[in-house]
C-alpha positions in Angstrom: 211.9 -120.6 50.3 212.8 -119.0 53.7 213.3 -114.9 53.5 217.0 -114.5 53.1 217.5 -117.1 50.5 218.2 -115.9 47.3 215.6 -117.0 44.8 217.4 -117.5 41.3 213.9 -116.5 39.6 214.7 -112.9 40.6 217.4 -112.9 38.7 215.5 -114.0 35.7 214.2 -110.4 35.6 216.3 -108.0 33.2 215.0 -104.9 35.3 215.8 -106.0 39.0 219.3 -108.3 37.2 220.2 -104.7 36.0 219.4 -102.9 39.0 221.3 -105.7 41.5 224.2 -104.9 39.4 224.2 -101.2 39.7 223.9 -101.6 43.7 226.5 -104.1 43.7 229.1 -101.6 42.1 228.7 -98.8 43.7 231.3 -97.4 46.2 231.9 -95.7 50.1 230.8 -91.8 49.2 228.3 -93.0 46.0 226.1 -90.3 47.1 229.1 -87.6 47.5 228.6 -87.9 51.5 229.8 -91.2 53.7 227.6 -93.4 52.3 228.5 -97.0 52.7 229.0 -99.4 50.0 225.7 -101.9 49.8 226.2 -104.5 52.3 226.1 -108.1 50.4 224.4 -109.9 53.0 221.7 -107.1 52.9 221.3 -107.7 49.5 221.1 -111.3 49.5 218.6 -110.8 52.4 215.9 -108.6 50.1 216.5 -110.8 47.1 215.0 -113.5 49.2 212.3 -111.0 50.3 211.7 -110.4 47.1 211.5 -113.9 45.5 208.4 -114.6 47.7 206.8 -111.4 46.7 207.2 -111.7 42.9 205.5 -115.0 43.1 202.7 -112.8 44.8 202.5 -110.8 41.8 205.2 -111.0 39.2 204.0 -108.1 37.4 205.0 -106.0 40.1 208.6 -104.9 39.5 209.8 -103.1 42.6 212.6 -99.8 42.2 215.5 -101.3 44.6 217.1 -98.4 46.3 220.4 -97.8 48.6 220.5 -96.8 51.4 223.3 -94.6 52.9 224.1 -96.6 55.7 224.8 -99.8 52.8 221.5 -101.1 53.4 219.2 -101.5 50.4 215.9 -101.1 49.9 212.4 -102.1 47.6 209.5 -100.5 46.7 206.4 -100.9 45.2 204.2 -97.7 44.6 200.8 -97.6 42.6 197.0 -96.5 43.2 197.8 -94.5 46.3 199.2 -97.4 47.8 202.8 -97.8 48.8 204.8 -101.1 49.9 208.6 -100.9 51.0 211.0 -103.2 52.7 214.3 -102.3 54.0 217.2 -104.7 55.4 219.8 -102.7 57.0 223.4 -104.5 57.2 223.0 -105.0 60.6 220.0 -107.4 59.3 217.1 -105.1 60.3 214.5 -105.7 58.6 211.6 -103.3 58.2 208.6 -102.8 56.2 205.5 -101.1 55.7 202.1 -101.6 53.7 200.4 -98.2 53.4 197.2 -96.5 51.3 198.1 -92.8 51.9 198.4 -91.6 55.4 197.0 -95.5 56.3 199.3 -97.8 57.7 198.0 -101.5 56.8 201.3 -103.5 58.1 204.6 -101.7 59.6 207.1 -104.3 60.8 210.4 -104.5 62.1 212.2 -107.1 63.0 215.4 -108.2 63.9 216.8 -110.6 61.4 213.8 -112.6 59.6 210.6 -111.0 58.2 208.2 -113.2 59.7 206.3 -115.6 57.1 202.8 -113.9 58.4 204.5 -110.3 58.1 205.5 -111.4 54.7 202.4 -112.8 54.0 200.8 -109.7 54.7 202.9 -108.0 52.1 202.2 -110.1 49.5 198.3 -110.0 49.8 198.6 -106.4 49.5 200.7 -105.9 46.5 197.8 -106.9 44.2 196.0 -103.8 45.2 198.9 -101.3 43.8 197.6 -102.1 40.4 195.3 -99.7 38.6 191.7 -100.6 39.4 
């Protein structure tokens, strides 16, 4: 599965099912400001993101977050360690692998996570569980 394709097995999980539907109602000003309603193809963008990166570690069930400008966002947090991956709904994609103030992977790319960027994700979300 190619990043950007939506992976029905994500929405097998109650937690991100539920979150997905909270971002997909929300509306222009849901954070009292301009914020921008979540951009669809944004979110059909992570959920492909995210289909490769449950397979990584399933266990690992990543808070999905809006962003202001209708982008969305996922991240994983545990141990000290901190993954997140944002698309933008211009199709920006970045994302970052960090242990504290150490930066492990930080990507941006225009349209497509690379598979090796991606990759690299994966192999590090093992290490945000408790040792």
């Amino acid at each position: 599965m190619q990043p950007g394709e939506q992976d029905p097995g994500v929405l097998a999980n109650d937690v991100i099912r539920r979150n997905i539907e909270e971002l997909r109602a929300l509306e222009a000003g849901w954070d009292g400001l301009n914020s921008l309603p979540i951009n669809r193809g944004s979110l059909a963008k992570l959920l492909g993101i995210l289909g490769v990166a449950l397979q990584a570690a399933p266990d690992l069930i990543p808070a999905l977050v809006p962003l202001h400008s209708g982008g969305v966002q996922a991240e994983w947090h545990g141990a000290g360690r901190d993954v997140e991956v944002c698309v933008e709904p211009d199709g920006q994609i970045i994302a970052l692998a960090a242990e504290g103030e150490n930066y492990h992977a930080d990507i941006e790319s225009a349209d497509i996570l690379p598979n090796e960027a991606l990759q690299a994700l994966c192999n590090f979300l093992p290490y945000l569980r408790p040792s």
